[in-house]
C-alpha positions, -999 to 999 in steps of 0.1 A, spaced: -456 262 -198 -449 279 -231 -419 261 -247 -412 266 -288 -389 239 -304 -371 241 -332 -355 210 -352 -324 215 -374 -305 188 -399 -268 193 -410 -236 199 -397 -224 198 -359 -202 227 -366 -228 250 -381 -250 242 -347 -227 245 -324 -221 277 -338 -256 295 -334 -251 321 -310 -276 329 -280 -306 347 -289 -313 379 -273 -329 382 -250 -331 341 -240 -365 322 -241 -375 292 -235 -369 270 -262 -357 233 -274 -333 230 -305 -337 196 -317 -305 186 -340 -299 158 -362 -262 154 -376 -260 147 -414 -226 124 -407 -204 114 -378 -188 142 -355 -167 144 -325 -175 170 -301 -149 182 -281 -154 197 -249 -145 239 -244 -111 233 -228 -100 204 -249 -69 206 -276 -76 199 -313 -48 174 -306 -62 145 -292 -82 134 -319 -58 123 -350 -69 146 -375 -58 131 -404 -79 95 -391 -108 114 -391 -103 132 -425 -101 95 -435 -132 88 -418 -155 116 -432 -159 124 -392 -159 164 -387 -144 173 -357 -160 203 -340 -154 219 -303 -186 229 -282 -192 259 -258 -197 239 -231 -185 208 -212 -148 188 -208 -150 157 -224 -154 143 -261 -188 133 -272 -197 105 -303 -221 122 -324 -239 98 -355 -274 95 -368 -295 69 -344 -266 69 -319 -276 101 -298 -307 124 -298 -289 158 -293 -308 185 -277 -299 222 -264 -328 236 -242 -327 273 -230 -335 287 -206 -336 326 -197 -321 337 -164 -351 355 -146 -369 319 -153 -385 302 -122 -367 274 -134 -333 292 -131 -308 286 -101 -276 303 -98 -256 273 -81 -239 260 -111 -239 226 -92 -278 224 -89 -292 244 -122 -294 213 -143 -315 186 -120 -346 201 -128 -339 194 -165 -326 158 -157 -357 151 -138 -378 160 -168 -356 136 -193 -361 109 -164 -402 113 -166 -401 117 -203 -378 88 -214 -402 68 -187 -432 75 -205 -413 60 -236 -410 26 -212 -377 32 -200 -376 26 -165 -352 23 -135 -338 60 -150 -319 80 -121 -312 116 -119 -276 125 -101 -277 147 -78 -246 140 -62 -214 167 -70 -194 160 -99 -183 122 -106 -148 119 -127 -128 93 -136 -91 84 -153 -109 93 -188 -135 114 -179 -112 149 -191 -107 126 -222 -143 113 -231 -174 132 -215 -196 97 -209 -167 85 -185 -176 115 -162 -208 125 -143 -220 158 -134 -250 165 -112 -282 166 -136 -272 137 -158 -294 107 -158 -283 71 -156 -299 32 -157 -283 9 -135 -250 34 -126 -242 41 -164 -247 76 -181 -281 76 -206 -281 112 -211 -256 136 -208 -261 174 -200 -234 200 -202 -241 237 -207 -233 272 -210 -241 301 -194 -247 340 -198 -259 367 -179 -291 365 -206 -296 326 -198 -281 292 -198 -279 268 -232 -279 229 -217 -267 208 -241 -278 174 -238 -272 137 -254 -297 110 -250 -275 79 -263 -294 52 -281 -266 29 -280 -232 31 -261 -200 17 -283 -166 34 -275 -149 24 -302 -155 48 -331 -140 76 -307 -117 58 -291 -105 48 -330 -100 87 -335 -77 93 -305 -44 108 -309 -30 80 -287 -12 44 -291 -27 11 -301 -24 -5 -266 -36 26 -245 -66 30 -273 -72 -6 -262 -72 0 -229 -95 25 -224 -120 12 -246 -122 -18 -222 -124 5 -190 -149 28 -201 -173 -1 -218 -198 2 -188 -198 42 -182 -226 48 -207 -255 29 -213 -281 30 -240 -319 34 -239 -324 14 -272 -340 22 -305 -366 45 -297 -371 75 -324 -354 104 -318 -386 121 -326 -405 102 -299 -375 112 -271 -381 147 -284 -420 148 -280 -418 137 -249 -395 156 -233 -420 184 -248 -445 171 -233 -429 169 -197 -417 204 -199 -452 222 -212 -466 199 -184 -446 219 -158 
């Protein structure tokens, strides 16, 4: 299957910000963050993250297209990759609930041929917690992968009559804490839900980003 990909450096904001191509082919944009972001989800309120914490922190604070939740961005913490896809694709389905499993059963065959087994695709309806509006890895949507019940790659997307953009996270390592340390909220809630979302994501360990990426190329050019 013809698939071109594309691999981009900088700032979350600027790449959140590229619009949709017309008309929509397929395509993978590979993006590496230059320094930390948070993510916010499309319906979420610049005020829950403590803006003037993150200032501090030289964290830029961006909000995506797609998705609820908040999402840790760093270099060697998350491969970040959008794939598109064009409606009239044979790969398109119109059920919002079931157009991203094909994707997540492509990151489940790639990531294996990296080593990484025991990977699970979930195709069950949409999985949300106490934090899961809060932080997007405390939730789980039908599509996302997990190891042993805890979210290794995330996938959120947005959709147009011209095509869907799925935006998806493949965590290297799952820690909290640096945007749980950003929340607009007090010391002892900040505390607290740290320690209940500790096993809702799980990492798949320090494999390149570039490897994750050729692999999932290879997968989806396999068909």
């Amino acid at each position: 299957m013809n698939w071109a990909v594309e691999r981009h450096v900088g700032s979350a904001t600027t790449f959140h910000g590229r619009a949709m191509p017309d008309p929509v082919r397929r395509a993978v944009w590979w993006f590496e963050v230059d320094r930390p972001a948070v993510a916010l989800g499309s319906t979420q309120k610049p005020e829950v993250i403590d803006s003037d914490r993150a200032e501090a922190a030289g964290v830029e604070v961006v909000r995506r297209r797609s998705g609820g939740g908040a999402v840790w961005l760093a270099p060697g913490v998350v491969t970040w990759v959008d794939v598109l896809l064009p409606a009239d694709d044979p790969l398109w389905h119109d059920d919002v609930s079931r157009s991203a499993r094909w994707l997540g059963h492509r990151w489940v065959e790639a990531l294996g041929d990296l080593g990484i087994e025991g990977l699970v695709v979930h195709d069950g309806p949409m999985v949300r917690s106490v934090h899961s509006d809060l932080i997007c890895f405390a939730g789980m949507a039908p599509g996302e992968v997990t190891l042993d019940g805890a979210k290794a790659v995330g996938i959120s997307q947005r959709r147009t009559r011209r095509g869907a953009r799925f935006q998806c996270a493949v965590l290297h390592e799952w820690n909290p804490q640096p945007l749980a340390d950003l929340l607009a909220m007090a010391p002892v809630d900040r505390h607290r839900m740290v320690s209940e979302v500790a096993a809702a994501g799980v990492g798949i360990g320090a494999v390149p980003p570039s490897a994750v990426v050729a692999a999932l190329m290879a997968r989806l050019r396999s068909g």
